[in-house]
TORKOL-4160 file (C-alpha; in steps of 0.2 Angstrom, whole numbers, padded with zeros to 4 digits, m for minus):
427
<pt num="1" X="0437" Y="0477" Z="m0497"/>
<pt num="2" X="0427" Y="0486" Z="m0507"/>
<pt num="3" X="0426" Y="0506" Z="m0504"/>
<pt num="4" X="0410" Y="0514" Z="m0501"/>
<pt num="5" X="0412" Y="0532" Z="m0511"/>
<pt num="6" X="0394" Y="0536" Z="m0513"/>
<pt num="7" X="0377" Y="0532" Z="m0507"/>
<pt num="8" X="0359" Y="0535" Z="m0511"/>
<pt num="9" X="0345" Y="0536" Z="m0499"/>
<pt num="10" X="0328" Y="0534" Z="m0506"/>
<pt num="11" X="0315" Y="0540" Z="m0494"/>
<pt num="12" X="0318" Y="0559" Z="m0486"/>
<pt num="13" X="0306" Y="0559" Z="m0471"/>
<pt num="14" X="0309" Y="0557" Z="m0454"/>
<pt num="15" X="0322" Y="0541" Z="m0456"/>
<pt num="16" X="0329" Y="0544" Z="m0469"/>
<pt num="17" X="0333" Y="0565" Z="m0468"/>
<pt num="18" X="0344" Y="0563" Z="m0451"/>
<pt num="19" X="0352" Y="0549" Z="m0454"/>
<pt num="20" X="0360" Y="0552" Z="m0469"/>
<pt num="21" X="0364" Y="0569" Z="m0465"/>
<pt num="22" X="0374" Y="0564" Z="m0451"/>
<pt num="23" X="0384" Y="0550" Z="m0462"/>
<pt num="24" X="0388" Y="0564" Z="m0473"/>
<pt num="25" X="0393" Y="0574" Z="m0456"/>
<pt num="26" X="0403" Y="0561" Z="m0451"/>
<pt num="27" X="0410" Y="0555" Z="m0467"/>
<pt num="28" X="0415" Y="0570" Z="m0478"/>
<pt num="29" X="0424" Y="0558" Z="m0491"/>
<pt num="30" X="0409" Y="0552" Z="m0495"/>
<pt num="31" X="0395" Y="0560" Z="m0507"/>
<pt num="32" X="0377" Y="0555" Z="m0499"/>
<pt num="33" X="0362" Y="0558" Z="m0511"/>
<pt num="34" X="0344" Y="0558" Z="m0501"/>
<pt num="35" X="0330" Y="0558" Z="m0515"/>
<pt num="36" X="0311" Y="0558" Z="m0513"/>
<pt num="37" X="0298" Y="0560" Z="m0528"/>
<pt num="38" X="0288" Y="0572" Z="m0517"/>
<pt num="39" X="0297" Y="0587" Z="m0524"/>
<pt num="40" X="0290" Y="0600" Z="m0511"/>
<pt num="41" X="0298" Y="0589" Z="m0497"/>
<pt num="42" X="0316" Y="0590" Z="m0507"/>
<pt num="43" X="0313" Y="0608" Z="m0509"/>
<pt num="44" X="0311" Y="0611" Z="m0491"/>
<pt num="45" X="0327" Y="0600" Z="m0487"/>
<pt num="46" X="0337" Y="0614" Z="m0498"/>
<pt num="47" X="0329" Y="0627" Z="m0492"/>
<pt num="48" X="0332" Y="0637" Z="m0475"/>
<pt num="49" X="0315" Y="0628" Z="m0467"/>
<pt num="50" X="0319" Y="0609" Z="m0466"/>
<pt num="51" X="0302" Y="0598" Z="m0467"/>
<pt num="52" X="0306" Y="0591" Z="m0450"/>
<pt num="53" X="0310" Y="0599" Z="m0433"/>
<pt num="54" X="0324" Y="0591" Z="m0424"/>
<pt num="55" X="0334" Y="0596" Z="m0409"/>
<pt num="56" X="0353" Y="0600" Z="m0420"/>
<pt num="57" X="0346" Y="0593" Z="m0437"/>
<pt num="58" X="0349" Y="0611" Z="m0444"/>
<pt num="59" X="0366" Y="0613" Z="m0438"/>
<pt num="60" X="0373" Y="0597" Z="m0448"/>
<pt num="61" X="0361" Y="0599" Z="m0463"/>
<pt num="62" X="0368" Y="0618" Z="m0466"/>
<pt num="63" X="0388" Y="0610" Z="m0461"/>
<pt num="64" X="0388" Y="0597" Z="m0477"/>
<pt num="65" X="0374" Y="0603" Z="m0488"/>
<pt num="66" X="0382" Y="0606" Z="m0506"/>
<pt num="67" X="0396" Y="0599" Z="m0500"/>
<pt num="68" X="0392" Y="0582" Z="m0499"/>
<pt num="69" X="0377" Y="0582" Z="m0496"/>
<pt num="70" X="0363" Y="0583" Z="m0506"/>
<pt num="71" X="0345" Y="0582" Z="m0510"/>
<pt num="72" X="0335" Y="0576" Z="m0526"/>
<pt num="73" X="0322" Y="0570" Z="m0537"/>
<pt num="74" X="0331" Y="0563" Z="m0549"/>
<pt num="75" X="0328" Y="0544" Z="m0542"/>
<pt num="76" X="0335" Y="0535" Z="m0557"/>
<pt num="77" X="0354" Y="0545" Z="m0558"/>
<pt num="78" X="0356" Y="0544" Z="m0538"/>
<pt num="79" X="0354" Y="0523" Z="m0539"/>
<pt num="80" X="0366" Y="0523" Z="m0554"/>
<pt num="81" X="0378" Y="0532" Z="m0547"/>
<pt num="82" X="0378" Y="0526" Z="m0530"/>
<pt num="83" X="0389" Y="0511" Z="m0522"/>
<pt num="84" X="0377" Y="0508" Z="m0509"/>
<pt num="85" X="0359" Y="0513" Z="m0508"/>
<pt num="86" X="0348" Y="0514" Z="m0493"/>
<pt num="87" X="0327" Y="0510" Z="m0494"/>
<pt num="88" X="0323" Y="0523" Z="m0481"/>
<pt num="89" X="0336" Y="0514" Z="m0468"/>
<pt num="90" X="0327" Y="0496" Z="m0470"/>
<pt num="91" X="0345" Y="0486" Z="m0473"/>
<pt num="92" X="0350" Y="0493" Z="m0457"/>
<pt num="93" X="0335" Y="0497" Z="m0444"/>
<pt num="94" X="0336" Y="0513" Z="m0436"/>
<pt num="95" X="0334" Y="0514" Z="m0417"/>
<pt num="96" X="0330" Y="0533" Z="m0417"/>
<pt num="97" X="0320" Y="0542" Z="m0403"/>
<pt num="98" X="0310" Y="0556" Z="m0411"/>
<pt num="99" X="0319" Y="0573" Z="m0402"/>
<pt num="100" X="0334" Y="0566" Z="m0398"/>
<pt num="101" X="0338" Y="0559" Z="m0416"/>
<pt num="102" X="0353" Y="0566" Z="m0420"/>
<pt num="103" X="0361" Y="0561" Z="m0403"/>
<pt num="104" X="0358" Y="0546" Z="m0406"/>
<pt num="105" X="0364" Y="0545" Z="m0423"/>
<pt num="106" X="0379" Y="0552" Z="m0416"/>
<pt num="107" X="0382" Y="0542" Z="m0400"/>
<pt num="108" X="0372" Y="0526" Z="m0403"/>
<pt num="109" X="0369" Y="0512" Z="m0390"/>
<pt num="110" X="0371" Y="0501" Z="m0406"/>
<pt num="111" X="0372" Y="0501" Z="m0423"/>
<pt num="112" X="0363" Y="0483" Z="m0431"/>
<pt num="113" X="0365" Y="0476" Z="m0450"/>
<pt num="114" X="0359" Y="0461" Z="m0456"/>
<pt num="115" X="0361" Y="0452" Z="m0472"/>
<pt num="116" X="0360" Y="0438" Z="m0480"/>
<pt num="117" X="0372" Y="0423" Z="m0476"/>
<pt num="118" X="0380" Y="0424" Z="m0492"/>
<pt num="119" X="0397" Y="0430" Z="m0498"/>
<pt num="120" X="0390" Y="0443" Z="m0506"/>
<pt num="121" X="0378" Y="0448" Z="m0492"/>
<pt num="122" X="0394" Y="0448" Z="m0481"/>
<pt num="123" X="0404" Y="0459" Z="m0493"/>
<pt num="124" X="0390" Y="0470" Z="m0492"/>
<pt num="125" X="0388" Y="0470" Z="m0471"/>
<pt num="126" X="0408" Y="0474" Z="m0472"/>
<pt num="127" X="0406" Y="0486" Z="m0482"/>
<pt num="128" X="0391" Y="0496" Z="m0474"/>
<pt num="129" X="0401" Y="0494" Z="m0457"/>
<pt num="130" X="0417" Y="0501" Z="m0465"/>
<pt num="131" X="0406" Y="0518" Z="m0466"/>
<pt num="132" X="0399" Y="0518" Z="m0448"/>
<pt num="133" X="0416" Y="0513" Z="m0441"/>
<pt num="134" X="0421" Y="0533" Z="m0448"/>
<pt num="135" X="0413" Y="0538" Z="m0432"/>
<pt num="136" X="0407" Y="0522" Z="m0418"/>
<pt num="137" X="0417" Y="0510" Z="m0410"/>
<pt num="138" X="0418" Y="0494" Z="m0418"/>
<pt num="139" X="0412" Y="0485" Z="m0402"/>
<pt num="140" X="0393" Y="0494" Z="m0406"/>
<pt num="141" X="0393" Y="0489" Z="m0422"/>
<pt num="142" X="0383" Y="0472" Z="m0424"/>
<pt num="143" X="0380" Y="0460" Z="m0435"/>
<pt num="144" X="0367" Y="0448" Z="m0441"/>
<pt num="145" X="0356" Y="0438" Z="m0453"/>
<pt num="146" X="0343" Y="0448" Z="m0461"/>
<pt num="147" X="0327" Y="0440" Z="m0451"/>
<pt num="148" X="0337" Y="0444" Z="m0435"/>
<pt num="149" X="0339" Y="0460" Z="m0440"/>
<pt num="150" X="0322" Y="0465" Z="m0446"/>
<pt num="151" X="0314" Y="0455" Z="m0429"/>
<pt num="152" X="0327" Y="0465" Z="m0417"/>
<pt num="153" X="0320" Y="0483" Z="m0425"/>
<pt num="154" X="0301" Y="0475" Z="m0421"/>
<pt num="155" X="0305" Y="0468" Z="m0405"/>
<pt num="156" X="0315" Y="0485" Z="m0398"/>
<pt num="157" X="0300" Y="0497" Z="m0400"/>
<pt num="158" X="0286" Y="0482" Z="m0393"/>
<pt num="159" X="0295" Y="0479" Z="m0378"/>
<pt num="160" X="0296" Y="0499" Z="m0377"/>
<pt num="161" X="0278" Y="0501" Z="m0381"/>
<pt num="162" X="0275" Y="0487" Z="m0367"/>
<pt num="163" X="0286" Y="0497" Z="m0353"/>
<pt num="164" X="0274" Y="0512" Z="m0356"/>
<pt num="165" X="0258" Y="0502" Z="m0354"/>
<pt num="166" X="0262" Y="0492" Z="m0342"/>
<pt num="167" X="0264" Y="0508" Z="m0330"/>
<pt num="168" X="0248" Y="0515" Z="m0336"/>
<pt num="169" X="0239" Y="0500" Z="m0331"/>
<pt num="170" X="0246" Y="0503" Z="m0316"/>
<pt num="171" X="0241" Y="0522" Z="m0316"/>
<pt num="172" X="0223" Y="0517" Z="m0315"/>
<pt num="173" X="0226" Y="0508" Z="m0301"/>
<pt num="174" X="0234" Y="0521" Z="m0291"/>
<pt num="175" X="0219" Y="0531" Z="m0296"/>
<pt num="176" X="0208" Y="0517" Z="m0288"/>
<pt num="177" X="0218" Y="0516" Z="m0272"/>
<pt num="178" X="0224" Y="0532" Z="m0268"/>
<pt num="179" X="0246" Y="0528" Z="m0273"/>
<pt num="180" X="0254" Y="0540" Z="m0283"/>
<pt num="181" X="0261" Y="0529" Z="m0298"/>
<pt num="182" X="0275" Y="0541" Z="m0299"/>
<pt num="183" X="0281" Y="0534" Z="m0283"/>
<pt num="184" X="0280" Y="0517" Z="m0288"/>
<pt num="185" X="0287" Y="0520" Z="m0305"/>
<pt num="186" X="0302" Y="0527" Z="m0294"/>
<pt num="187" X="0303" Y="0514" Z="m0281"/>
<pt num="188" X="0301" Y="0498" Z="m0295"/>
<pt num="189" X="0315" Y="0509" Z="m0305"/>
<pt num="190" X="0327" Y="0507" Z="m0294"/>
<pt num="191" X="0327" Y="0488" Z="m0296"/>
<pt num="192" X="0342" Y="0485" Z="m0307"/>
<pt num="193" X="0332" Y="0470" Z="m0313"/>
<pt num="194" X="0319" Y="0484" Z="m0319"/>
<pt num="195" X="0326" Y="0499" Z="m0323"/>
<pt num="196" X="0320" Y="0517" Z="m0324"/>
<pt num="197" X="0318" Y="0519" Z="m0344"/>
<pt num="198" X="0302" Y="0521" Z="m0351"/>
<pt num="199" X="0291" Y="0522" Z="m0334"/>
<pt num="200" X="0282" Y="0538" Z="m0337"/>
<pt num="201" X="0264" Y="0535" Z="m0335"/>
<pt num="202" X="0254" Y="0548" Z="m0349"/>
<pt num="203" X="0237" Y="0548" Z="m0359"/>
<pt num="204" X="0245" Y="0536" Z="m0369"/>
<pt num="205" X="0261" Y="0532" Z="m0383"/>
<pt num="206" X="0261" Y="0539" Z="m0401"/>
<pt num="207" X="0272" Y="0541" Z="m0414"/>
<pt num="208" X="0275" Y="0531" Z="m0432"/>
<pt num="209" X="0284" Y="0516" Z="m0424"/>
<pt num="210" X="0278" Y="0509" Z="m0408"/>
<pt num="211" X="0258" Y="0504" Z="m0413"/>
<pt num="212" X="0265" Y="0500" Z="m0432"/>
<pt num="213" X="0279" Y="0489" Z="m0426"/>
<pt num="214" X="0267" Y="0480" Z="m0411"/>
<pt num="215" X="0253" Y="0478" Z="m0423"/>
<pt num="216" X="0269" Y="0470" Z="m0437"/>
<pt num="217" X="0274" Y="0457" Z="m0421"/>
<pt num="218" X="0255" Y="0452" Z="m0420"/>
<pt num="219" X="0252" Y="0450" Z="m0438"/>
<pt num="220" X="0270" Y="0439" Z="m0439"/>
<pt num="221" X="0262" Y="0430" Z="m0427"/>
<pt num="222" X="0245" Y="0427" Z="m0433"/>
<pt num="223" X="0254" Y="0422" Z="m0452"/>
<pt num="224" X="0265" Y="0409" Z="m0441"/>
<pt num="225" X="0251" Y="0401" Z="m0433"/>
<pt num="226" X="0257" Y="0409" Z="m0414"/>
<pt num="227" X="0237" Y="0415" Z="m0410"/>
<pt num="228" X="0245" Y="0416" Z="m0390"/>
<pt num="229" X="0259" Y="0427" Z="m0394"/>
<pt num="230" X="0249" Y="0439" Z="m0403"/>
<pt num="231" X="0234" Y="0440" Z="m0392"/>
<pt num="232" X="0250" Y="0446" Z="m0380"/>
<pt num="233" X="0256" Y="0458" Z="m0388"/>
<pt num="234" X="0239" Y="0465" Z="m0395"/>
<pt num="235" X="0237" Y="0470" Z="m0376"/>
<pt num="236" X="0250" Y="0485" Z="m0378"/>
<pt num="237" X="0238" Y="0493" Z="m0389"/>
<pt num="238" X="0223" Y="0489" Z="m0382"/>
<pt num="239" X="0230" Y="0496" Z="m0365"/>
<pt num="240" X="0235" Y="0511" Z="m0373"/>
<pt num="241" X="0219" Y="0513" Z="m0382"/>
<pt num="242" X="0212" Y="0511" Z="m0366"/>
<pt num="243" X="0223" Y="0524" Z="m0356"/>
<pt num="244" X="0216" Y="0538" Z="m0370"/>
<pt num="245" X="0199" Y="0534" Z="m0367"/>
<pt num="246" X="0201" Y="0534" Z="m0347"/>
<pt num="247" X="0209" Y="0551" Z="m0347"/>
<pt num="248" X="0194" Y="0558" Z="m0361"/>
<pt num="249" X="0179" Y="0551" Z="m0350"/>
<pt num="250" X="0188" Y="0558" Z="m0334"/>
<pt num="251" X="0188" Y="0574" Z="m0343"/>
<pt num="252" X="0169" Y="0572" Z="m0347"/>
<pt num="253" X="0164" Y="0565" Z="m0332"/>
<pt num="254" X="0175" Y="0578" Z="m0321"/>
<pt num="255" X="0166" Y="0592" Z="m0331"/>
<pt num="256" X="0148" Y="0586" Z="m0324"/>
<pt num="257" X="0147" Y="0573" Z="m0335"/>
<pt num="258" X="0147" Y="0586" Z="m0350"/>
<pt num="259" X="0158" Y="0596" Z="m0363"/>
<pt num="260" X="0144" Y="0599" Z="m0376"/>
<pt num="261" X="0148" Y="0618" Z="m0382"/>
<pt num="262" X="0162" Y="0621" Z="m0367"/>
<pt num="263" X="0179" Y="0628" Z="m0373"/>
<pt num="264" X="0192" Y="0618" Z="m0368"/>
<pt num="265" X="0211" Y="0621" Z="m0371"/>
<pt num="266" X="0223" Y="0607" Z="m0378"/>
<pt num="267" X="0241" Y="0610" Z="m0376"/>
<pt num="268" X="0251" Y="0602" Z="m0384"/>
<pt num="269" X="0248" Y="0593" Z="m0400"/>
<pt num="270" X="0262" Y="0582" Z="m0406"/>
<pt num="271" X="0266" Y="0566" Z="m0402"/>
<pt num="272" X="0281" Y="0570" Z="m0389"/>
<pt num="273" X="0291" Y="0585" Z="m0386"/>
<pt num="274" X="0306" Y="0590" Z="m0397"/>
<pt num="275" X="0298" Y="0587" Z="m0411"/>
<pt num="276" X="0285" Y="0593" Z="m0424"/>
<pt num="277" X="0277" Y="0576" Z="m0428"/>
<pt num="278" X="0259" Y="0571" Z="m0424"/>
<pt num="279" X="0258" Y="0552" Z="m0430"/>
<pt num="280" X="0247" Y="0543" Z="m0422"/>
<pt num="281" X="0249" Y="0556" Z="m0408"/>
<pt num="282" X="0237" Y="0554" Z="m0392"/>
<pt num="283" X="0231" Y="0572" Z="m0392"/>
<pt num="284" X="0222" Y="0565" Z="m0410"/>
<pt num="285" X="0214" Y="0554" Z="m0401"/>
<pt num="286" X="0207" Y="0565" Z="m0386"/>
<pt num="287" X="0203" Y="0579" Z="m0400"/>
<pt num="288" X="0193" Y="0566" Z="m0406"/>
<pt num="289" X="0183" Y="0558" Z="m0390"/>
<pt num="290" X="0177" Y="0578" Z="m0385"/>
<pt num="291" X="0174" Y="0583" Z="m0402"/>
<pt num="292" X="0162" Y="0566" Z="m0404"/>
<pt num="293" X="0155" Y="0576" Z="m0388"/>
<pt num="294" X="0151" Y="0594" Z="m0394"/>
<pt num="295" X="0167" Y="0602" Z="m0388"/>
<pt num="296" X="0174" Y="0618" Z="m0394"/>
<pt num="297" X="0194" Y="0615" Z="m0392"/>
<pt num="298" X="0206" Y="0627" Z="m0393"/>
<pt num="299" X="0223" Y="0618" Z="m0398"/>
<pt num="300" X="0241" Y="0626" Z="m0395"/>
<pt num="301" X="0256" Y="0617" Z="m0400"/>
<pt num="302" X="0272" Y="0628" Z="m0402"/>
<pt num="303" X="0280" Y="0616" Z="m0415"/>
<pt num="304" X="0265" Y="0610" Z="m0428"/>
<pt num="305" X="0259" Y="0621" Z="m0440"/>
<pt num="306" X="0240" Y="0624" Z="m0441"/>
<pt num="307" X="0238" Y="0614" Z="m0456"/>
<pt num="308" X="0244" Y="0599" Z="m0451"/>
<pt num="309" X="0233" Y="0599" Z="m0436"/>
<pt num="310" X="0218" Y="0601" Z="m0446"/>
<pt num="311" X="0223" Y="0589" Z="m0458"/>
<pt num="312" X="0223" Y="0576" Z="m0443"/>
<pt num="313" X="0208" Y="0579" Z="m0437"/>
<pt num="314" X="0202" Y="0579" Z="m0454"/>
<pt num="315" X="0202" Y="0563" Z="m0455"/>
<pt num="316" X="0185" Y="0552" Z="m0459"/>
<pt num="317" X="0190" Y="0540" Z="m0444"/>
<pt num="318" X="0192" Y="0555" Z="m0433"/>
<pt num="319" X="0180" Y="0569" Z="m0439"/>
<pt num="320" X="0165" Y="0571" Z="m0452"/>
<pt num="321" X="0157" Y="0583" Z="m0461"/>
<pt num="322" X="0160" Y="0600" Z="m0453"/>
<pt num="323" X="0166" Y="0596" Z="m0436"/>
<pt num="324" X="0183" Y="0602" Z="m0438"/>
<pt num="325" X="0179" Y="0620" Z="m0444"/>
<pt num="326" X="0165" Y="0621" Z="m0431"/>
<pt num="327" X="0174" Y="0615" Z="m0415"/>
<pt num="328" X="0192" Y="0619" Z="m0418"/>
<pt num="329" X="0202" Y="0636" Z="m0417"/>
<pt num="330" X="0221" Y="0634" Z="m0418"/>
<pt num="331" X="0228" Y="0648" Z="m0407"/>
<pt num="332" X="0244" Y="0656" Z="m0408"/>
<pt num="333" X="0249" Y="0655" Z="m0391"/>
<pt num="334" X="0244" Y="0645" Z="m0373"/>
<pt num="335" X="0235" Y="0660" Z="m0366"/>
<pt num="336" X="0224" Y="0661" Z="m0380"/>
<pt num="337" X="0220" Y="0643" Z="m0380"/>
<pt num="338" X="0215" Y="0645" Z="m0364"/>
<pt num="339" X="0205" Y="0662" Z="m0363"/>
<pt num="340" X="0188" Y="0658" Z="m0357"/>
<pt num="341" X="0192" Y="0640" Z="m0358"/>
<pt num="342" X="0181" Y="0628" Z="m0343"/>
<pt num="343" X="0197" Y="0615" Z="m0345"/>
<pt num="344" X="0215" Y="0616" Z="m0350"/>
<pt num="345" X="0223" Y="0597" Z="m0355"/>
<pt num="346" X="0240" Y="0595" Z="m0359"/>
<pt num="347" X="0244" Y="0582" Z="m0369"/>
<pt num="348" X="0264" Y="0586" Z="m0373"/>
<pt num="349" X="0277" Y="0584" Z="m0362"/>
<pt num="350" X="0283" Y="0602" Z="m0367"/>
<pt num="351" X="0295" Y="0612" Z="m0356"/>
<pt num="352" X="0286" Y="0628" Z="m0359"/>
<pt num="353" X="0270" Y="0623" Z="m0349"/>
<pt num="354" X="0280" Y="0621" Z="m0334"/>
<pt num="355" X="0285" Y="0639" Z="m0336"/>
<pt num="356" X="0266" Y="0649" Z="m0340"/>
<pt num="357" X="0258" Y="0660" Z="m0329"/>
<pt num="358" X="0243" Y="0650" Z="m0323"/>
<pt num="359" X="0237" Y="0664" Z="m0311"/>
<pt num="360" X="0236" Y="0675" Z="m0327"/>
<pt num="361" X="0227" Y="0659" Z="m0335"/>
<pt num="362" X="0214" Y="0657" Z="m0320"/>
<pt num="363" X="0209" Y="0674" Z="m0320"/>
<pt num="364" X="0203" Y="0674" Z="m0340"/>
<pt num="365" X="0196" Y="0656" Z="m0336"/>
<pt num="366" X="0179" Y="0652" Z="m0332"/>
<pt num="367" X="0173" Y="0643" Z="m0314"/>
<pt num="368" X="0178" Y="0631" Z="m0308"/>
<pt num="369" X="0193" Y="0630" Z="m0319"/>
<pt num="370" X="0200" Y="0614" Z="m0322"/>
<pt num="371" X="0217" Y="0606" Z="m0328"/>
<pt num="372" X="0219" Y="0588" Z="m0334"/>
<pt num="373" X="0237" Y="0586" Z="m0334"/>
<pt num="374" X="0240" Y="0570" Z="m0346"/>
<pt num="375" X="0259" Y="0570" Z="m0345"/>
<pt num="376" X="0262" Y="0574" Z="m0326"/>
<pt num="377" X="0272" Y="0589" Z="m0331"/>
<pt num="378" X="0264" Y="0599" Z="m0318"/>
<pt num="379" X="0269" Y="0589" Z="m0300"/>
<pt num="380" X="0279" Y="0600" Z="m0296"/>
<pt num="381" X="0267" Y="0614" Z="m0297"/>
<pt num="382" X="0251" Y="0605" Z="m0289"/>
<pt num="383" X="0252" Y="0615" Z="m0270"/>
<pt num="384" X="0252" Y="0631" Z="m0280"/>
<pt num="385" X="0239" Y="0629" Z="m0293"/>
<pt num="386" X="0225" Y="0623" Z="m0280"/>
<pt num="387" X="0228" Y="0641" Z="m0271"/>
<pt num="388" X="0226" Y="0650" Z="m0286"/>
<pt num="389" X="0211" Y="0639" Z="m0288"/>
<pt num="390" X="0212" Y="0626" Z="m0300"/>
<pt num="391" X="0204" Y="0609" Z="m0298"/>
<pt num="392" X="0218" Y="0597" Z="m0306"/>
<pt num="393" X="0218" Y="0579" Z="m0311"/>
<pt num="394" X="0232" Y="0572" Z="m0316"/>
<pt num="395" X="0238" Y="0552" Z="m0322"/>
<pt num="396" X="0240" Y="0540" Z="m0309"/>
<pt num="397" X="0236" Y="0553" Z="m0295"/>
<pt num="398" X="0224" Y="0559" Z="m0281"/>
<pt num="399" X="0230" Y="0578" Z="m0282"/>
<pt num="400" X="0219" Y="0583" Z="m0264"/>
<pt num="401" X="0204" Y="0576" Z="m0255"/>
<pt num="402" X="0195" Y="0590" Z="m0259"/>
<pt num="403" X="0194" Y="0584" Z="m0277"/>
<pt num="404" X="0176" Y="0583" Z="m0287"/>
<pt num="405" X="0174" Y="0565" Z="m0286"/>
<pt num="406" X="0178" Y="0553" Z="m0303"/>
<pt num="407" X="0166" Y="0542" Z="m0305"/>
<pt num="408" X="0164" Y="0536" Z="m0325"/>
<pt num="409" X="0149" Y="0536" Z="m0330"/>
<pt num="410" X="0150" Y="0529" Z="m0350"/>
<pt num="411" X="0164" Y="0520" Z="m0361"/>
<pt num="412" X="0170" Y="0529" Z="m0374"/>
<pt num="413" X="0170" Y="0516" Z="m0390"/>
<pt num="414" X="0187" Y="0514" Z="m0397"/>
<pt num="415" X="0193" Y="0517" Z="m0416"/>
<pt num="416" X="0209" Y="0518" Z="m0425"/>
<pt num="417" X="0216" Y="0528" Z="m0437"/>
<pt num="418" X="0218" Y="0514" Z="m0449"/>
<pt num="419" X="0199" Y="0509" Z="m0448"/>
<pt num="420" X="0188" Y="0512" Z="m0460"/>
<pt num="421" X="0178" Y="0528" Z="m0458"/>
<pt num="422" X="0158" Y="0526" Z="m0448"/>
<pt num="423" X="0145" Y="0535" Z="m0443"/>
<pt num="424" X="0150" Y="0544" Z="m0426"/>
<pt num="425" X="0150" Y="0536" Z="m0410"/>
<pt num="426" X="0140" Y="0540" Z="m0395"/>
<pt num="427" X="0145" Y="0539" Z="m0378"/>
């Protein structure tokens, strides 16, 4: 069987940059070459400040680099010299969760490799799985035709994507009735049938993959004349849509029906914890929604840099002409975010909010001081933040009788970030 003794990966982002590294890792015999013709990102992959954040990337990037491993923009050489080359992972679909990558990469449930039904394409599938075998059991290694392949990386993140709107349609309704959907999330959990993964109601998914691969299945559908199937799975985006604009007007509405010139603080800015990467993040999406209504936010976010953050919200389908410099301060820390504030909203799941002192955040506050907590980080800490004096609302929840009552007063119109830019909405 022919031996694999160097690969090229073309693509060093978020894909591409992990996974390779930890081939390399795992296979010191053989030379990996990632290139990318954005020179600044190669240069931060050889420099001591990666391009990405990820939980233990570092650690095996700093173990091989210059060993083995190496990063380039010298595009042409790399394919040359290479005996197998990877488009940014595409032959072989990466199943990679965003803060847990390199575990995953490590341990993965399974590894998946299509190609074509020809012996050639066969030599080729062997001789990828030769390299994975270096460190997962043969048994987690499958293979396939290419169209089950590609479908299977499609299908994985939709039915993901659907687990996570389904419980936040069900989070509106335990608004409505008075459940806590936590408690339902735990009790349909249990079913084995069911399962607990993925049953976290929040303001909403983000990320590069789940709305790309979703919007992909509906558009396969459309092209294949299947108008039902895609008019199904179009409702895991519109329900998330949905979720964002719920949780903004309840923070409108809850505010006496206002936010024009109040400070509010966002915590949190990327798409998930563990990681630095806003794509298609929801907090983009709530920035948005306030802005639209005059509000002067505060955003913290201990893992993206200031410029990305205004770069997002620079966007024409999010922002126009001067909102961003006139509504938006990035602050350096949560208690500066939230000085003066009339609203904090979290809007990532990190660790760190757990742990601030919110009796030194209500006294800087202004009354009544609110918190939106969009990722139910808080439950734990309701019964003590109500004597302090916070008024909190919270996904799927009634936190106390005693709450202001919710009652929406307006939609909020939806957009995307793929939409042409228009004049501004009004609520």
């Amino acid at each position: 069987m022919f031996e694999i003794k160097k690969i090229c990966c073309i693509g060093a982002g978020y894909v591409g940059g992990p996974t390779c590294s930890v081939i390399a890792n795992m296979c010191p015999e053989i030379r990996v070459t990632v290139v990318d013709v954005n020179e600044s990102r190669i240069n931060a992959w050889n420099s001591p400040t990666l391009p990405i954040y990820e939980p233990g990337l570092k650690e095996v990037v700093e173990s091989c680099r210059g060993k083995n491993l190496f990063f380039s923009t010298n595009i042409d050489d790399a394919i040359k010299e290479a005996d197998l080359v990877f488009i940014s992972v595409l032959s072989n679909p990466e199943f990679l969760a965003e803060g847990t990558a390199i575990k995953d990469l490590e341990n993965p449930d399974r590894v998946l490799i299509g190609g074509d039904e020809t012996p050639e394409g066969q030599r080729a599938v062997q001789a990828l799985c030769a390299v994975y075998e270096h460190w997962v059991p043969r048994e987690k290694i499958l293979t396939t035709n290419t169209w089950s392949s590609e479908l299977s990386k499609l299908v994985a993140n939709a039915f993901l994507a659907q687990r996570i709107s389904s419980i936040n349609s069900i989070s509106a309704l335990c608004e409505a009735t008075g459940a806590d959907v936590e408690e339902v999330a735990t009790a349909i959990g249990m079913d084995q049938r069911i399962g607990n993964k993925f049953l976290k109601a929040s303001v909403g998914f983000g990320g590069s993959c789940f709305q790309k691969d979703v919007l992909n299945l509906v558009y396969l559908c459309e092209a294949l004349n299947l108008p039902e199937v895609a008019r199904y799975w179009q409702q895991v985006i519109d329900m998330n849509d949905y979720q964002r604009r719920r949780f903004a007007s309840r923070i409108i509405d809850s505010l006496f029906n206002t936010v024009t010139d109040k400070k509010i603080a966002i915590l949190g800015f990327a798409f998930k914890k563990d990681t630095g990467d806003t794509r298609e993040s929801s907090s983009i999406y709530i920035s948005k929604y306030l802005m639209d209504e005059g509000a002067h936010l505060h955003i913290y976010d201990p893992k993206v840099p200031r410029e990305q953050i205004v770069v997002d919200l620079s966007h024409p389908g999010v922002s126009e002409d001067d909102q961003v410099s006139r509504l938006v301060t990035i602050s350096k820390d949560p208690y500066e975010a939230c000085d003066g504030a009339h609203a904090v909203v979290i809007c990532t799941e990190w660790d760190m909010f757990k742990e601030l002192d919110y009796e030194r955040i209500h006294k800087k506050m202004l009354k009544p001081a609110f918190i939106f907590d969009g990722r139910r980080v808080l439950d734990g800490l309701h019964n003590e933040l109500q004597t302090i004096g916070f008024q909190i609302e919270t996904i799927g929840k009634k936190v106390s009788s005693k709450r202001i009552p919710y009652a929406p007063s307006g939609e909020i119109p939806k957009f995307s970030l793929q939409d042409p830019p228009n004049k501004k909405p009004k609520v």
